[in-house]
C-alpha positions as CSV (number, residue, x, y, z in Angstrom):
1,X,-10.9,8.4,2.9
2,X,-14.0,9.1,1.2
3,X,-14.9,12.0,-0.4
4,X,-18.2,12.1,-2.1
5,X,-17.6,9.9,-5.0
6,X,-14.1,10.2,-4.7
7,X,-11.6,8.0,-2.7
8,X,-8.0,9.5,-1.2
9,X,-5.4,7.4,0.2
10,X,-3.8,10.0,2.4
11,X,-0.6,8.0,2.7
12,X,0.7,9.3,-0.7
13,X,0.5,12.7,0.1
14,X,2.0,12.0,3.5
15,X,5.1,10.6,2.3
16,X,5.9,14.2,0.1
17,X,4.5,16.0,3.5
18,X,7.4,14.0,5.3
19,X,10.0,14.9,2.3
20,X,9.3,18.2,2.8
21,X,9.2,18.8,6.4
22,X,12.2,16.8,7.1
23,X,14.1,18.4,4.2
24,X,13.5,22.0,6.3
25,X,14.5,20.7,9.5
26,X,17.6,19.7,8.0
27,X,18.7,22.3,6.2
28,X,17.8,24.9,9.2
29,X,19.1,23.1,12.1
30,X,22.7,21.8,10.4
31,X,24.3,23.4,13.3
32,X,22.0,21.2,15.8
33,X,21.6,18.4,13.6
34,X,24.5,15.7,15.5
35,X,22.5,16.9,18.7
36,X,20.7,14.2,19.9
37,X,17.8,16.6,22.0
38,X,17.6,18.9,19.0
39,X,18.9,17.6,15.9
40,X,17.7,13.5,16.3
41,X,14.2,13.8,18.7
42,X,12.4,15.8,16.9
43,X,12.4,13.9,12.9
44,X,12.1,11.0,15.1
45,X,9.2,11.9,16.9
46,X,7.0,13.6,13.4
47,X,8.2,10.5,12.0
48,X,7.0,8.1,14.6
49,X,4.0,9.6,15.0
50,X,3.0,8.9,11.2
51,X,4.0,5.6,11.7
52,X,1.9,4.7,14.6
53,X,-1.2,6.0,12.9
54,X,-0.2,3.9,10.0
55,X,0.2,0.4,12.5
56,X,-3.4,1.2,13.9
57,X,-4.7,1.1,10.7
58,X,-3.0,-1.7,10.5
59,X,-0.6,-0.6,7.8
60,X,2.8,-2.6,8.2
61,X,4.4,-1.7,5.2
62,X,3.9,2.1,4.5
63,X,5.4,2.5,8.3
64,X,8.3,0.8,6.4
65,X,8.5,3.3,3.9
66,X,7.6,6.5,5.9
67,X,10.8,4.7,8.2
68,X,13.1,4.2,5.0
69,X,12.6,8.1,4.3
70,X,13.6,9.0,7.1
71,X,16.8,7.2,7.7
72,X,17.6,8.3,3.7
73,X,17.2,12.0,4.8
74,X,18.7,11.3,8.4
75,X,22.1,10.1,6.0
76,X,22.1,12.8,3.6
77,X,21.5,16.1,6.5
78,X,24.6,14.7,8.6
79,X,23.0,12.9,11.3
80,X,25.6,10.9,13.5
81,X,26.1,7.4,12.8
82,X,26.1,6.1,16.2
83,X,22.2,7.4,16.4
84,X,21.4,6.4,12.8
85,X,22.4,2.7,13.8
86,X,20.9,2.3,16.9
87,X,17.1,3.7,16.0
88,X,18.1,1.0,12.9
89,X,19.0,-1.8,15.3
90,X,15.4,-0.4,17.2
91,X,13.2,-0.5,14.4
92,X,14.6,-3.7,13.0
93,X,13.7,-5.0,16.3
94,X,10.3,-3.7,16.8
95,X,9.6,-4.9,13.0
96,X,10.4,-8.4,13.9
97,X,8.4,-7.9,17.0
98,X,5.1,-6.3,15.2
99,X,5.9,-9.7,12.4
100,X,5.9,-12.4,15.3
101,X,2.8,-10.7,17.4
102,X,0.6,-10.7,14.0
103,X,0.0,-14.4,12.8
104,X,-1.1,-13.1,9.3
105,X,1.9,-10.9,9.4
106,X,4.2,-13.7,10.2
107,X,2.3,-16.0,7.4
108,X,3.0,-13.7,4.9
109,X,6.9,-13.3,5.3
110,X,6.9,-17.3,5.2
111,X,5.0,-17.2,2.1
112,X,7.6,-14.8,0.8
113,X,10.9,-17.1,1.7
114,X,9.2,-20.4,0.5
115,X,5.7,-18.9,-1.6
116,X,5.5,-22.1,-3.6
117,X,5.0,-24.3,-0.1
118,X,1.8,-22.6,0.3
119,X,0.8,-21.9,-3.7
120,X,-2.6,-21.8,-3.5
121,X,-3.3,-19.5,0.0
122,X,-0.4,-17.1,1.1
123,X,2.1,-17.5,-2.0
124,X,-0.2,-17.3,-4.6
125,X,0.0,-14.1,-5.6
126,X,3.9,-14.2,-5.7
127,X,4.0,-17.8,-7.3
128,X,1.5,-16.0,-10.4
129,X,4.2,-13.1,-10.6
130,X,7.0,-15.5,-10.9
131,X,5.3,-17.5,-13.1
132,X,4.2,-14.4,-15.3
133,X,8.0,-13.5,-15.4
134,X,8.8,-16.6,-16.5
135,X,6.6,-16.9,-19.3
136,X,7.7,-13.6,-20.8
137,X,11.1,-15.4,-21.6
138,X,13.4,-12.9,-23.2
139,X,10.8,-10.8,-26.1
140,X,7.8,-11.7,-24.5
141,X,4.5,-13.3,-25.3
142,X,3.1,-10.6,-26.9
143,X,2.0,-6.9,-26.2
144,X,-1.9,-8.0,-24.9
145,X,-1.4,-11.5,-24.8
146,X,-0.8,-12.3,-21.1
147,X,-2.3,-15.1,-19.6
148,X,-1.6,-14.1,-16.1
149,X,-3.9,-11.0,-16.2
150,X,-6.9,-12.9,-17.0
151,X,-7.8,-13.0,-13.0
152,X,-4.7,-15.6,-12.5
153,X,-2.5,-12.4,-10.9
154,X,-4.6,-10.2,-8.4
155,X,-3.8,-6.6,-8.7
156,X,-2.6,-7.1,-12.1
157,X,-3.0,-3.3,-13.1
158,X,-1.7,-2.2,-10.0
159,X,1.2,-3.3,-7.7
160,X,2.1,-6.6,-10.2
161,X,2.2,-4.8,-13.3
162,X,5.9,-5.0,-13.7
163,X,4.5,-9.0,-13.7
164,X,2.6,-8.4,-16.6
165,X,5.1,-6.3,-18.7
166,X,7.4,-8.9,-18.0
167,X,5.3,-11.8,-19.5
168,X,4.1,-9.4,-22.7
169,X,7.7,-8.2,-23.4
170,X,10.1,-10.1,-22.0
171,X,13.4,-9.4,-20.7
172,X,14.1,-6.6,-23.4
173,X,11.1,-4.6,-22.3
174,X,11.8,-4.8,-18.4
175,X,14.8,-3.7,-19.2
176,X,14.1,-0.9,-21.5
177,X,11.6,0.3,-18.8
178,X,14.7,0.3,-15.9
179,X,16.7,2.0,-18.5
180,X,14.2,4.5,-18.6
181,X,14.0,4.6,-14.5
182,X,17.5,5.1,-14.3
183,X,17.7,7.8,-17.0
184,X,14.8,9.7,-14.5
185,X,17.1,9.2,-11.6
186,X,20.1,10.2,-13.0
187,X,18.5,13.2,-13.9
188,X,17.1,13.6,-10.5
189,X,20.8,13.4,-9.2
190,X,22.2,15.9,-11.7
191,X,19.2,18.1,-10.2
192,X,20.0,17.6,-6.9
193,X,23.8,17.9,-7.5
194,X,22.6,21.4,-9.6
195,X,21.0,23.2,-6.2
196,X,22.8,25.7,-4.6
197,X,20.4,26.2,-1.5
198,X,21.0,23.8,1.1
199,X,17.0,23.1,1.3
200,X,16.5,22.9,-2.1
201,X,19.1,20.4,-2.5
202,X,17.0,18.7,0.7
203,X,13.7,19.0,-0.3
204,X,15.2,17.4,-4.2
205,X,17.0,14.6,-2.5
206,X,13.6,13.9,-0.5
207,X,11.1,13.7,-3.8
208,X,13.8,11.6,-5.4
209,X,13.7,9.3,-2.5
210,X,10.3,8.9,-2.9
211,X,10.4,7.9,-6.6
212,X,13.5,5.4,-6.1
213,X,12.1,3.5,-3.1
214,X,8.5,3.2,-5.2
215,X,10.7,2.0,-7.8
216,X,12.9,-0.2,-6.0
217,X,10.6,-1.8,-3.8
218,X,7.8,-2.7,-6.1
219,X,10.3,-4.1,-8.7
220,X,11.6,-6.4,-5.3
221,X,8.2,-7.9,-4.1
222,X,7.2,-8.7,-7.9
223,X,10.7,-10.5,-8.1
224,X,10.3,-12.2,-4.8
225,X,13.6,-10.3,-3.6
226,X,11.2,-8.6,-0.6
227,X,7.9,-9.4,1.6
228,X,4.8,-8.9,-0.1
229,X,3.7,-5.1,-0.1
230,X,1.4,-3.0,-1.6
231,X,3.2,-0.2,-3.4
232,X,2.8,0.5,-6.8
233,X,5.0,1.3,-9.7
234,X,5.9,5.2,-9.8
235,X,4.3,6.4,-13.6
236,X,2.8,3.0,-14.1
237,X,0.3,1.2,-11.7
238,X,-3.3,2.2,-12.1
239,X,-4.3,4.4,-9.0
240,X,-5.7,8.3,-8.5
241,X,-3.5,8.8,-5.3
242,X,-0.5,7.3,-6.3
243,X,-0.7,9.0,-9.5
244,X,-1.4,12.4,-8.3
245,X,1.1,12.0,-5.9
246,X,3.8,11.1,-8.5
247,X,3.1,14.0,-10.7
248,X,3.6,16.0,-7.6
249,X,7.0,15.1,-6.8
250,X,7.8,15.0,-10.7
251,X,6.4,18.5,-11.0
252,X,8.3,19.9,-8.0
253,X,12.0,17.6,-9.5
254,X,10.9,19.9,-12.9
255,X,10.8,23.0,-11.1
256,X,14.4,22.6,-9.5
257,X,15.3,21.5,-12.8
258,X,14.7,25.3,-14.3
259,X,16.5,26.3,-11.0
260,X,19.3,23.9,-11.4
261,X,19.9,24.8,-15.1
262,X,20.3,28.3,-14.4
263,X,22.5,28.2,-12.0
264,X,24.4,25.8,-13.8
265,X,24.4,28.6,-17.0
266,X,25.0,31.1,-14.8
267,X,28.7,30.0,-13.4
């Protein structure tokens, strides 16, 4: 959305807007929540309803994610099984159905299982990632010496740049930057462990959730574990949204934190 001379991707925000709403309905409706009327249609329906305005853009893969913090919520606030694995059987379904009626859709997740079949159209940008990773070895080519960058890997500074760190530093610097993403989300456990209102503890889990799939998903599609999708690295892609957004959720994981700690001082 444009804004004067300013751009807003709204689905950053809507992701936290999500955390936080279903993080209140499922700390105030505990005693509905195995309810399938009262506790399962409506999260399901706010939920939904993102997602469809995120298919007619046509967003695919932020549907995903709005759909992955759900069912992570859905698991944590005590939702029964039985409905958790049928609206997954559903949605797996409905995926594989929106993936078949889309040709570019469908191109894209066979570029993804084979991306070096088609190197030059649908797998390129995953075939450059790969071979950024490889390149890095185990220190690296160099802090600023990547070849990759120089208009070989699109979105270099963004959603690949986990590609780039790997060919600059190696394996030693990826994996002093996980270290450093696990350290974050064990300390976003101990928070939400540290909460001793039942929607703060929510609301913590929620923000968390956010960071760990950003985390977790962009490190899979540069690795070639997962699809191709646009989601940058939490704290390190370039981007005003995603940025803002991040510091959000960090800034509200900070505030718990004081809470947490004196609670934790307190008994």
């Amino acid at each position: 959305i444009r804004l004067g001379p300013l751009s807003i991707q709204p689905m950053e925000f809507v992701k936290i807007a999500l955390a936080l709403y279903l993080a209140y309905f499922m700390s105030t409706k505990q005693q509905l929540i195995k309810t399938f009327s009262r506790g399962v249609i409506p999260p399901f329906a706010v939920t939904g309803l993102f997602c469809f305005l995120l298919l007619l853009q046509p967003d695919f893969g932020s549907a995903v994610v709005l759909a992955g913090i759900l069912f992570f919520m859905c698991v944590a606030g005590g939702t029964r099984f039985i409905y958790i694995f049928f609206s997954l059987a559903l949605a797996c379904a409905g995926a594989m159905a929106l993936a078949i009626a889309e040709p570019y859709r469908l191109r894209r997740l066979l570029a993804f299982l084979d991306p070096f079949q088609d190197a030059h159209n649908t797998g390129y940008q995953l075939v450059q990632s790969l071979l950024a990773i490889g390149s890095g070895s185990f220190f690296g080519v160099g802090v600023g010496a990547s070849r990759q960058k120089m208009f070989y890997l699109p979105e270099a500074h963004n959603d690949f740049i986990m590609a780039v760190l790997a060919e600059e530093m190696g394996f030693v610097g990826v994996s002093i930057v996980m270290a450093l993403f696990a350290l974050l989300f064990w300390r976003c456990y101990r928070i939400i462990m540290g909460q001793r209102e039942l929607r703060d503890r929510f609301t913590a889990f929620g923000i968390t959730t956010i960071l760990v799939m950003g985390a977790v998903m962009n490190l899979a599609v540069v690795m070639g574990v997962a699809p191709p999708k646009g989601v940058p690295m939490p704290l390190m892609s370039y981007g005003g949204s995603n940025l803002m957004a991040t510091m959000l959720c960090v800034g509200l994981l900070l505030n718990f934190s004081r809470t947490a700690g004196a609670w934790t001082r307190s008994s």
